[in-house]
TIRO-2110 file (N, C-alpha, C; in Angstrom, 1 decimal):
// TIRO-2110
-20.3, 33.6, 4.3, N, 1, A
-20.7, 34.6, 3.3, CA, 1, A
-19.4, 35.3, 2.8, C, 1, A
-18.3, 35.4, 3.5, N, 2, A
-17.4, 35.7, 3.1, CA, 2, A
-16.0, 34.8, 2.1, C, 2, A
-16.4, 33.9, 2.5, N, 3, A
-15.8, 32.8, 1.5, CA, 3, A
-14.8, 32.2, 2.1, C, 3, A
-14.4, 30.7, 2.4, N, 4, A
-13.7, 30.7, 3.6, CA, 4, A
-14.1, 30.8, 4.8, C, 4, A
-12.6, 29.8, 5.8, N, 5, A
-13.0, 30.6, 7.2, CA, 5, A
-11.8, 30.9, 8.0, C, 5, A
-12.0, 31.9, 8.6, N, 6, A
-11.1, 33.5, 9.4, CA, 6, A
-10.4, 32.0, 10.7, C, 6, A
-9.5, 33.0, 10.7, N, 7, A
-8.7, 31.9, 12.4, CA, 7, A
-9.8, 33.0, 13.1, C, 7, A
-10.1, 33.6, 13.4, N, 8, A
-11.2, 34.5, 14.3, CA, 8, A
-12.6, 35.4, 14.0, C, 8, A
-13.3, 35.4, 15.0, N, 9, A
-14.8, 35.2, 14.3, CA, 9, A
-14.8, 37.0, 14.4, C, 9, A
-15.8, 37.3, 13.5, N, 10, A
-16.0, 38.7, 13.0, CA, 10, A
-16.3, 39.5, 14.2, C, 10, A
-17.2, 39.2, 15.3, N, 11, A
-17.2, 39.5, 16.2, CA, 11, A
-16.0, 39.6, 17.5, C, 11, A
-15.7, 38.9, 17.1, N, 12, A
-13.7, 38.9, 18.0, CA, 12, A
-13.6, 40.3, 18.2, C, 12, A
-12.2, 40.5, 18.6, N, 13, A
-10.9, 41.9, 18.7, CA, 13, A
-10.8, 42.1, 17.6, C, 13, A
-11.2, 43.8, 17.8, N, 14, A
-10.3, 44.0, 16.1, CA, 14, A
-9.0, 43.9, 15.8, C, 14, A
-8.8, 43.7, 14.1, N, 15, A
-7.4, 43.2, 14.2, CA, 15, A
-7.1, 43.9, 12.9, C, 15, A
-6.2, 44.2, 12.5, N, 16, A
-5.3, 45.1, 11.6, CA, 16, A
-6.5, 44.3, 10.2, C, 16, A
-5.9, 42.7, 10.2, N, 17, A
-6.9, 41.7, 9.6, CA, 17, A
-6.9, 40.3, 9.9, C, 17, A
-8.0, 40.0, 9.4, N, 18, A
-8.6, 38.8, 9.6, CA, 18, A
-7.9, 37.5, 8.8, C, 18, A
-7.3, 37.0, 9.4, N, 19, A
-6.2, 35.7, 8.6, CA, 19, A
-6.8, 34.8, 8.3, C, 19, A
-6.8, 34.0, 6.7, N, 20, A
-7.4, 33.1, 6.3, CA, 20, A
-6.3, 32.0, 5.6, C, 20, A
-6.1, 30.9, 6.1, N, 21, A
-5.4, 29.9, 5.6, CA, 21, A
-5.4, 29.4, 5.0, C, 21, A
-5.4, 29.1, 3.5, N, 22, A
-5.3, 28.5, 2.2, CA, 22, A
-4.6, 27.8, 2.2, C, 22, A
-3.1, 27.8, 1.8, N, 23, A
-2.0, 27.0, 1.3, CA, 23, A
-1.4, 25.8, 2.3, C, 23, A
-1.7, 24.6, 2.2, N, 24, A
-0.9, 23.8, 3.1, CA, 24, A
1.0, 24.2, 3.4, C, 24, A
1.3, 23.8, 4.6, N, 25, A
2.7, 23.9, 4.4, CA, 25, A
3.1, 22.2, 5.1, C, 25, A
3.7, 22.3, 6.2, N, 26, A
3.9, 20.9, 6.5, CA, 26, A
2.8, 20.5, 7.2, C, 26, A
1.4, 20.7, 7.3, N, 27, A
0.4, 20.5, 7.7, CA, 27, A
-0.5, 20.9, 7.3, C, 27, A
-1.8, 20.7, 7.0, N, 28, A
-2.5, 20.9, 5.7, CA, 28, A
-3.6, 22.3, 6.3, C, 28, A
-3.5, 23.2, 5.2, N, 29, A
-4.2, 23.9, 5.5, CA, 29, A
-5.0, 24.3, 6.5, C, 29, A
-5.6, 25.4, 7.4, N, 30, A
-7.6, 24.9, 8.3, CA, 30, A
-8.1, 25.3, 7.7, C, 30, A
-8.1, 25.6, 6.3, N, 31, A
-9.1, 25.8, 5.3, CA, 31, A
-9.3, 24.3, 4.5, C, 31, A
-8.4, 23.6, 3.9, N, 32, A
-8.4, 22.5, 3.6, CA, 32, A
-9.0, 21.5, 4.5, C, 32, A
-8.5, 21.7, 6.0, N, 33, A
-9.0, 20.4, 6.5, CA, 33, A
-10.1, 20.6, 7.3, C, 33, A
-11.1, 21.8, 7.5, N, 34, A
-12.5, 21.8, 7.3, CA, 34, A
-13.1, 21.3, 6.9, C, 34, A
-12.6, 21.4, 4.9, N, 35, A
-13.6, 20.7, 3.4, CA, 35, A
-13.6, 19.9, 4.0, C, 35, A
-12.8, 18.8, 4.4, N, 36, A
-12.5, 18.0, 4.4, CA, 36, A
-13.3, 16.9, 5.6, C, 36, A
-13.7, 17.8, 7.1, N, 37, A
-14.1, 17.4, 8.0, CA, 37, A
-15.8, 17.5, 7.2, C, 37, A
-15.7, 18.5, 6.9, N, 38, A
-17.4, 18.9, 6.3, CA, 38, A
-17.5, 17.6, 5.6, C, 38, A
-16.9, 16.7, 4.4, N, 39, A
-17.1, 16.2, 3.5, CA, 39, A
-17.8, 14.7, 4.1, C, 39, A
-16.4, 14.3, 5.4, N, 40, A
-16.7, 13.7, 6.0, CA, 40, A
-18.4, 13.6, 6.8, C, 40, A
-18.4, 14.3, 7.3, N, 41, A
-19.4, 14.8, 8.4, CA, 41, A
-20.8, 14.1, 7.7, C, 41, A
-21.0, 15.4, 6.1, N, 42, A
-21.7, 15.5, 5.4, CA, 42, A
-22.1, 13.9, 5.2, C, 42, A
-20.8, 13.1, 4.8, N, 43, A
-21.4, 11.1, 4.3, CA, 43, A
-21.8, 10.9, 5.5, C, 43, A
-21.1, 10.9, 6.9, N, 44, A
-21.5, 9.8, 7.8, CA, 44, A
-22.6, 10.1, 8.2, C, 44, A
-23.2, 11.7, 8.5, N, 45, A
-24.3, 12.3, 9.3, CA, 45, A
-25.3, 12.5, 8.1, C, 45, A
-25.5, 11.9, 7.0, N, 46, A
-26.1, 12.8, 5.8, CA, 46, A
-26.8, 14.1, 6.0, C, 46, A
-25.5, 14.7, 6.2, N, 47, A
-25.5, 16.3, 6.7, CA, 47, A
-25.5, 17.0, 5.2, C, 47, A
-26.5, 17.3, 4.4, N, 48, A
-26.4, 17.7, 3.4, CA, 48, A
-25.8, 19.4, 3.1, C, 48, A
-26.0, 19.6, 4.4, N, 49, A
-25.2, 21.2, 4.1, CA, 49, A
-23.6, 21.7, 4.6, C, 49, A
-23.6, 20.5, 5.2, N, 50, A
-21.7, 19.9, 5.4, CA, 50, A
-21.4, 19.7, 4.2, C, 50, A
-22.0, 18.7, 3.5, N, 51, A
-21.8, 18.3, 2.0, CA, 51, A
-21.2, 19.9, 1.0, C, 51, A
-22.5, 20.4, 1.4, N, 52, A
-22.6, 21.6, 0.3, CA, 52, A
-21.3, 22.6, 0.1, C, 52, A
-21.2, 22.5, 1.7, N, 53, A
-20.5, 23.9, 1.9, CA, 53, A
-19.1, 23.1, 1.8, C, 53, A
-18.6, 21.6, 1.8, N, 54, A
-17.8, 21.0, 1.2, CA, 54, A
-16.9, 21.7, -0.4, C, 54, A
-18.5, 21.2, -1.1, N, 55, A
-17.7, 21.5, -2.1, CA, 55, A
-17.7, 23.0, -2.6, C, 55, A
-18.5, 24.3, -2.0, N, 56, A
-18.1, 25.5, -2.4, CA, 56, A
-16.7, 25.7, -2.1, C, 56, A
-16.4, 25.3, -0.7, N, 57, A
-15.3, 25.6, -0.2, CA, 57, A
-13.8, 25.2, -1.6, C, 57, A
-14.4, 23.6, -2.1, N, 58, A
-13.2, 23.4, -3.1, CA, 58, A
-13.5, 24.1, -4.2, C, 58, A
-14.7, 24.4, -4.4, N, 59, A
-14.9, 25.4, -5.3, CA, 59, A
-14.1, 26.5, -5.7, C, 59, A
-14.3, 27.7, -4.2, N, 60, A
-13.4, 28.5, -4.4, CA, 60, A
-12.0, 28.2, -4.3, C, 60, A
-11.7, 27.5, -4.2, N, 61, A
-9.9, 26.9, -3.9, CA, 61, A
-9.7, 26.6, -5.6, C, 61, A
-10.4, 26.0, -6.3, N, 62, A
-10.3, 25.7, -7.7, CA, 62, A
-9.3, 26.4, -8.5, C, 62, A
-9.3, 27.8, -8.4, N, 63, A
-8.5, 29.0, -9.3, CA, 63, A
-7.4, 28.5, -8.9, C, 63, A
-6.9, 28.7, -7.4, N, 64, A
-5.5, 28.5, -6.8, CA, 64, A
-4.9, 26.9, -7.0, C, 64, A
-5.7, 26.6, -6.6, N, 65, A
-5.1, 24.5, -7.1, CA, 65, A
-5.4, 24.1, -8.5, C, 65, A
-5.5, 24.6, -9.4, N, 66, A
-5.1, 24.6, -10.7, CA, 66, A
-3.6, 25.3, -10.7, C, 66, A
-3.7, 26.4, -10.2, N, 67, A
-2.2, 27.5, -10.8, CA, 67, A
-1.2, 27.3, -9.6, C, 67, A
-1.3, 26.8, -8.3, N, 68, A
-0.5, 26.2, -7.5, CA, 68, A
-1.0, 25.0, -6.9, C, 68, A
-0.8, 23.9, -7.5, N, 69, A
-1.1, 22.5, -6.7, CA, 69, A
-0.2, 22.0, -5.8, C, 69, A
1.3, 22.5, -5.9, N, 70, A
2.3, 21.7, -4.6, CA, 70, A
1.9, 23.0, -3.7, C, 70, A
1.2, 23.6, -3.4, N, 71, A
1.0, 24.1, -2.4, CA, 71, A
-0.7, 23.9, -1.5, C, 71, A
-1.4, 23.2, -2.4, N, 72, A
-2.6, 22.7, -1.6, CA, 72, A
-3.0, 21.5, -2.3, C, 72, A
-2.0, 20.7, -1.7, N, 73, A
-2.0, 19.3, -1.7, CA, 73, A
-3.4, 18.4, -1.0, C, 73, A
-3.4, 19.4, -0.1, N, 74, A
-4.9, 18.7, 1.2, CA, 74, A
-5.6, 19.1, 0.1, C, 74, A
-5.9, 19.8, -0.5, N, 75, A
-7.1, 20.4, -1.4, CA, 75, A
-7.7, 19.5, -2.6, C, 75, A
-6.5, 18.9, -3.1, N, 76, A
-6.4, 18.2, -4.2, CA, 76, A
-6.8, 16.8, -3.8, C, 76, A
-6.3, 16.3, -2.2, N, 77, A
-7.0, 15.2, -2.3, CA, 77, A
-8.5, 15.1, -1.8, C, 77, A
-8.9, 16.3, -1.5, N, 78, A
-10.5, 16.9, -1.6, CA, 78, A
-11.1, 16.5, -2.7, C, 78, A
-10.8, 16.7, -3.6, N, 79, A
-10.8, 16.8, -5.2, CA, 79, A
-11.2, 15.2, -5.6, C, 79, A
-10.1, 14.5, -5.5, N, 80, A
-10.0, 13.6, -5.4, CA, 80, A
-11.3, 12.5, -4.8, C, 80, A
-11.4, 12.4, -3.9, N, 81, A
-12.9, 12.1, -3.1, CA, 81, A
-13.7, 12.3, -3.8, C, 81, A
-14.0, 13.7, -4.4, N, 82, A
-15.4, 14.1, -4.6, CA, 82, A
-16.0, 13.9, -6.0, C, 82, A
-14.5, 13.0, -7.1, N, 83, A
-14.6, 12.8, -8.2, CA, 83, A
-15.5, 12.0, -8.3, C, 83, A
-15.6, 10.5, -7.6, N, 84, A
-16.3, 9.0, -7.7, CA, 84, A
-17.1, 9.3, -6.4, C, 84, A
-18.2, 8.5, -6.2, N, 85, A
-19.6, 8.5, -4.8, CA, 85, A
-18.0, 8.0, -4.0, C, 85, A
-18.3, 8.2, -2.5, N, 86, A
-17.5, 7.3, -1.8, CA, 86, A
-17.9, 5.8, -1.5, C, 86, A
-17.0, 5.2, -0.7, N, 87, A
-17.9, 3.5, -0.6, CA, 87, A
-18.6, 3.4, 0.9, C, 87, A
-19.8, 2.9, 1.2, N, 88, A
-20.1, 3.0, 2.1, CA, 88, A
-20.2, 1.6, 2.7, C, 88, A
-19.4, 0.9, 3.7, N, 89, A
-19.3, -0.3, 4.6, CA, 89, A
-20.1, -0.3, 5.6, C, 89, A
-21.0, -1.0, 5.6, N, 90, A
-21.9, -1.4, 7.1, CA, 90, A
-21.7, -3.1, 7.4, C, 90, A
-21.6, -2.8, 8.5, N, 91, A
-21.0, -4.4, 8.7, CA, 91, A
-21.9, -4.6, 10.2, C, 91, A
-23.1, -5.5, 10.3, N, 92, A
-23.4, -5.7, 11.6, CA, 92, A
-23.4, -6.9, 12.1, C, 92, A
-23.1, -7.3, 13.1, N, 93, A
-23.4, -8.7, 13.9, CA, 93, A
-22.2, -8.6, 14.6, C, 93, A
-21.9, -9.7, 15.9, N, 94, A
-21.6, -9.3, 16.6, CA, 94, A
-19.9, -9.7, 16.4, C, 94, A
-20.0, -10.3, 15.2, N, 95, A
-17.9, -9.6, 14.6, CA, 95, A
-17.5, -8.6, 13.9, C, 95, A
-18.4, -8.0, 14.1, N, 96, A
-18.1, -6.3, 13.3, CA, 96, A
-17.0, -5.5, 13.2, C, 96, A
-16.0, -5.7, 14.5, N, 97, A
-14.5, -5.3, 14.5, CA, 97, A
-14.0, -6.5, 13.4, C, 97, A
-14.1, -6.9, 13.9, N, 98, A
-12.8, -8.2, 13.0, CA, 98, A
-13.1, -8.6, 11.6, C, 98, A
-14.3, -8.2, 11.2, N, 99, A
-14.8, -8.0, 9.8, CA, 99, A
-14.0, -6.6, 9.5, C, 99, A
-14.7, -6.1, 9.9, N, 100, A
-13.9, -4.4, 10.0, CA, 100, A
-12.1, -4.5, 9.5, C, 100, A
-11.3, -5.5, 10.4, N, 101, A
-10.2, -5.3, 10.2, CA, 101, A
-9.8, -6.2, 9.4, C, 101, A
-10.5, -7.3, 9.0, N, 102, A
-10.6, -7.8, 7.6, CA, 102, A
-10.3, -7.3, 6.1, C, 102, A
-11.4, -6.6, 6.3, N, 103, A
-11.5, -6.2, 5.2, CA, 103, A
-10.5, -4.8, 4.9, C, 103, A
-10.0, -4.0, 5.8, N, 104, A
-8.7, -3.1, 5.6, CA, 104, A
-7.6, -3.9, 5.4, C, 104, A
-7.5, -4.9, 6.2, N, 105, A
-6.2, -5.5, 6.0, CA, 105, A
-5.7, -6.0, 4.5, C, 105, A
-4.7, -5.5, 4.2, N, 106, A
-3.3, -5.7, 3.4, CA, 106, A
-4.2, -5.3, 1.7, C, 106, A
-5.0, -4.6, 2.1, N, 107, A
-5.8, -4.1, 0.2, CA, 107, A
-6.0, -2.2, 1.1, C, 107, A
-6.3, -1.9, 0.0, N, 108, A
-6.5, -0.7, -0.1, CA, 108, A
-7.5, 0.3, -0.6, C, 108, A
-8.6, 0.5, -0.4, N, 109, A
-9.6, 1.3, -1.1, CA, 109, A
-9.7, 2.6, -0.5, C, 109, A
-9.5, 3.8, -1.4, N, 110, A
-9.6, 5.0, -1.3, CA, 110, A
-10.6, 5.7, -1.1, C, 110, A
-11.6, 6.6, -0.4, N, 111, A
-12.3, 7.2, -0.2, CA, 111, A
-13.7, 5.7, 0.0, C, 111, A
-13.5, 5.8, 1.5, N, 112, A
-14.3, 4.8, 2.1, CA, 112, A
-14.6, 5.1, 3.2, C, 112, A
-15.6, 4.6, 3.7, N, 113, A
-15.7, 4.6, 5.9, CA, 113, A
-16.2, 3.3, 5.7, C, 113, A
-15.8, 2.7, 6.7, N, 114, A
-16.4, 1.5, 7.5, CA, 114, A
-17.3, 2.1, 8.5, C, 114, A
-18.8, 1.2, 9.2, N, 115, A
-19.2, 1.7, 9.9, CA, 115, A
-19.6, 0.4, 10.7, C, 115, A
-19.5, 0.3, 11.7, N, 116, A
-20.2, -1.5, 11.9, CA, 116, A
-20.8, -0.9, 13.8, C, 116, A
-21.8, -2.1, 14.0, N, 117, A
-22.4, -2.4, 14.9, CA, 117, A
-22.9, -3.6, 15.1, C, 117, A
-23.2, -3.7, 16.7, N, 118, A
-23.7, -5.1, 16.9, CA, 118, A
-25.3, -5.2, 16.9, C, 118, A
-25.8, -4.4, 17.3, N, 119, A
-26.9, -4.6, 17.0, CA, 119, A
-27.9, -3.5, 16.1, C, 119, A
-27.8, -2.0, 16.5, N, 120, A
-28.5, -1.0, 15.3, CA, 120, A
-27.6, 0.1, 15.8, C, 120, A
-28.1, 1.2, 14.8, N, 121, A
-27.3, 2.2, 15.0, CA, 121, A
-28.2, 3.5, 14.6, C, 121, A
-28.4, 4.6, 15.2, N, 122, A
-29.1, 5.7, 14.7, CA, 122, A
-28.3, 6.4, 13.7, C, 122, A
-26.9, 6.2, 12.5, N, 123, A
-26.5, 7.0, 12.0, CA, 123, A
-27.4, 6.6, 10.9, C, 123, A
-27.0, 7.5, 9.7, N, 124, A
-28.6, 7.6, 8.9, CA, 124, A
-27.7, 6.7, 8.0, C, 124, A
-26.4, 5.8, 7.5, N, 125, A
-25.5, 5.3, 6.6, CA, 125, A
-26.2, 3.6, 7.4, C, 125, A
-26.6, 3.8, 8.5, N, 126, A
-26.6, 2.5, 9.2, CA, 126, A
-28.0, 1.8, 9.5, C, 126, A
-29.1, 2.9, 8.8, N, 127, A
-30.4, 2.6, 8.9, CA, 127, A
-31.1, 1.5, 8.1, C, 127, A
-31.6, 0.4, 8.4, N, 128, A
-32.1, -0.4, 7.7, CA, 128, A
-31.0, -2.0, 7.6, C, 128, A
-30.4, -1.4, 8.1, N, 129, A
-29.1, -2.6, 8.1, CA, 129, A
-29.3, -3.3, 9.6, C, 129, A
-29.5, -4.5, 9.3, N, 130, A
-29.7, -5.6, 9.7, CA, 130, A
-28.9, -6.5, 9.7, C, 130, A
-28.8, -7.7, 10.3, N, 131, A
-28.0, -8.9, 10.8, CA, 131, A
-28.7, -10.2, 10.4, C, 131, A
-28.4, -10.7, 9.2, N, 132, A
-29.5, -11.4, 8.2, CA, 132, A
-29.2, -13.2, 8.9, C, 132, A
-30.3, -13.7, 9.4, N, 133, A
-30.6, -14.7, 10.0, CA, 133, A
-29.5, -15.2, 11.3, C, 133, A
-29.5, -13.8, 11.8, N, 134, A
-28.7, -13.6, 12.3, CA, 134, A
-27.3, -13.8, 12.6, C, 134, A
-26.8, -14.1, 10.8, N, 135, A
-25.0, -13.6, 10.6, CA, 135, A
-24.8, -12.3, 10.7, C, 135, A
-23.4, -12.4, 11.1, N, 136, A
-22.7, -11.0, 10.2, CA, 136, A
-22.8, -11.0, 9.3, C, 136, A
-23.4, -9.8, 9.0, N, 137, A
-23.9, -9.0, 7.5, CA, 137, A
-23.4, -8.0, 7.2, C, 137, A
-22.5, -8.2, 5.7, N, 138, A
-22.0, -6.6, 5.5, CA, 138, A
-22.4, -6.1, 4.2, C, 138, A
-22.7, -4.8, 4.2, N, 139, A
-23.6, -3.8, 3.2, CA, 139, A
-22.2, -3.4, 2.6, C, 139, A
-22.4, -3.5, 0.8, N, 140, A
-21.7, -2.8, 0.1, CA, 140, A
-22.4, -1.6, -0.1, C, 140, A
-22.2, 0.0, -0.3, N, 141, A
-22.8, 0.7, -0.9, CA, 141, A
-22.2, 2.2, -1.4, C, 141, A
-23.1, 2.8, -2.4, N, 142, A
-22.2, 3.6, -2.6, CA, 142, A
-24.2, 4.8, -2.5, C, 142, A
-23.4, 6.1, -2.1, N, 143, A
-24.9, 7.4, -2.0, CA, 143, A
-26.0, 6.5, -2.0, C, 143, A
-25.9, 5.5, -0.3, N, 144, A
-26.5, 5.0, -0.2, CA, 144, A
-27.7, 3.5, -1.0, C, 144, A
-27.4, 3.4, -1.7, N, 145, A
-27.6, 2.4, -2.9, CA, 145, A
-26.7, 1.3, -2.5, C, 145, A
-27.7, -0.1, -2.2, N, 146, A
-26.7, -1.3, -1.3, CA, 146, A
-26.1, -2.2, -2.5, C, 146, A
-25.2, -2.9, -2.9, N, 147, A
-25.9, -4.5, -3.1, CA, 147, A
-26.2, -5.4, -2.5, C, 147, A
-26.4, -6.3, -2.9, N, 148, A
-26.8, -7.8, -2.1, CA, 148, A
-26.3, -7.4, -1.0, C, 148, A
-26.9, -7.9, -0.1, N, 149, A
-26.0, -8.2, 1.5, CA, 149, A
-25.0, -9.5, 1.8, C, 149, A
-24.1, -9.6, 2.2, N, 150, A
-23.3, -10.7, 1.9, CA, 150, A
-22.7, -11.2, 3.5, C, 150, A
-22.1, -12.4, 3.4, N, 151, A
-21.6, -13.0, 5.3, CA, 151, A
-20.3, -13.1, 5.5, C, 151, A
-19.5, -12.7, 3.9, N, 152, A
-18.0, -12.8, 4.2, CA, 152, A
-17.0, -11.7, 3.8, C, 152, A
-16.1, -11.7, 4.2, N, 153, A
-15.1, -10.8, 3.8, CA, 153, A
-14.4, -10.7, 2.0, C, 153, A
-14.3, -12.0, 1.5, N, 154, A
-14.1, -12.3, 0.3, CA, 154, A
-15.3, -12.1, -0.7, C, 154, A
-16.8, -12.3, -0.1, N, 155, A
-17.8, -11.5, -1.3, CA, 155, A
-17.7, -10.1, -1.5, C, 155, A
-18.0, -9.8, 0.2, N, 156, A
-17.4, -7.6, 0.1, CA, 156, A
-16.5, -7.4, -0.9, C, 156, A
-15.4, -8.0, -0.7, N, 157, A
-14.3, -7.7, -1.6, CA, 157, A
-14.6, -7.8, -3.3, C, 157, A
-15.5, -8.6, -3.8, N, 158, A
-15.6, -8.9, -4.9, CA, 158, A
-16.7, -7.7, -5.1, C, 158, A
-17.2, -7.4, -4.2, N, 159, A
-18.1, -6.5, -4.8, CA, 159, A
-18.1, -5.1, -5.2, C, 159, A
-16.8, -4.7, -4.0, N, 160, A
-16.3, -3.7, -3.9, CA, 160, A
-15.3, -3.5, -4.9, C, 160, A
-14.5, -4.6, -5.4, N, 161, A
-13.9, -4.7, -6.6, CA, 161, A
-14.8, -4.2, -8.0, C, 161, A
-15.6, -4.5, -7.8, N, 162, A
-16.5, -4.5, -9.2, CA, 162, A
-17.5, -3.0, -9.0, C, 162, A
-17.1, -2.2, -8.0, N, 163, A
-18.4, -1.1, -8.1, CA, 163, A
-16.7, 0.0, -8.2, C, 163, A
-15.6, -0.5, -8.0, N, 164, A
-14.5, 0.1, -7.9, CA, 164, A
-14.1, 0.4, -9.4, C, 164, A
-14.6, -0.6, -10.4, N, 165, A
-13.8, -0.2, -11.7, CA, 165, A
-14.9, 0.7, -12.3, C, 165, A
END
């Protein structure tokens, strides 16, 4: 309600005042890397009020990271994220690591999670994903919306190539 969050809760010790951390220095803000956990939180848990309070939080940072951006760097790449959907990876069967490290290895896609299992999983990014005649199966998707389901690391790729441009 107050906008931001305090290094100590209102009910605490009183204190001359209540310190709020904005500006990264050589470590990024705990105002920044909240949004940031929240943003997280928000895709993997479709925690829609993690989401929310996400982006007010960049919200109010908006004024300051327009008129100083080398000083909240973390903020910017908040920003950044919240430009495009993120990509959402489900990979299940029972090479789900090594698909997993497949597909990070030696390419690079920004604002992504991998999520894999061997057999089901109660996260809500992981529901309905299956292990199709029983291969490994990996889900391209983005705010939930799949494509095809596919058995290799080089279709993912093509797919994710193409929802990427």
């Amino acid at each position: 309600e107050e906008g931001f969050f305090f290094f100590t809760d209102k009910t605490g010790e009183a204190l001359i005042a209540r310190k709020k951390e904005l500006f990264d220095s050589v470590v990024p803000s705990s105002n920044g890397l909240m949004a940031h956990n929240l943003y997280w939180l928000g895709l993997l848990l479709d925690w829609k009020e993690a989401t929310l309070l996400s982006q007010q939080l960049l919200q109010q940072a908006k004024r300051l990271l327009i008129a100083e951006p080398h000083y909240l760097s973390y903020w910017a790449s908040l920003y950044t994220y919240q430009l495009k959907p993120a990509v959402e990876i489900c990979i299940v069967g029972e090479n789900y690591q090594q698909l997993a490290k497949e597909l990070s290895k030696n390419r690079y896609l920004p604002n992504q999670v991998i999520l894999g299992t061997s057999t089901g999983s109660n996260l809500p990014l992981m529901q309905n994903r299956i292990a199709i005649d029983g291969k490994d199966t990996i889900y391209i998707c983005q705010e939930k919306a799949c494509q095809l389901p596919v058995h290799t690391v080089e279709d993912a790729w093509k797919q994710l190539l193409s929802i990427s441009n």
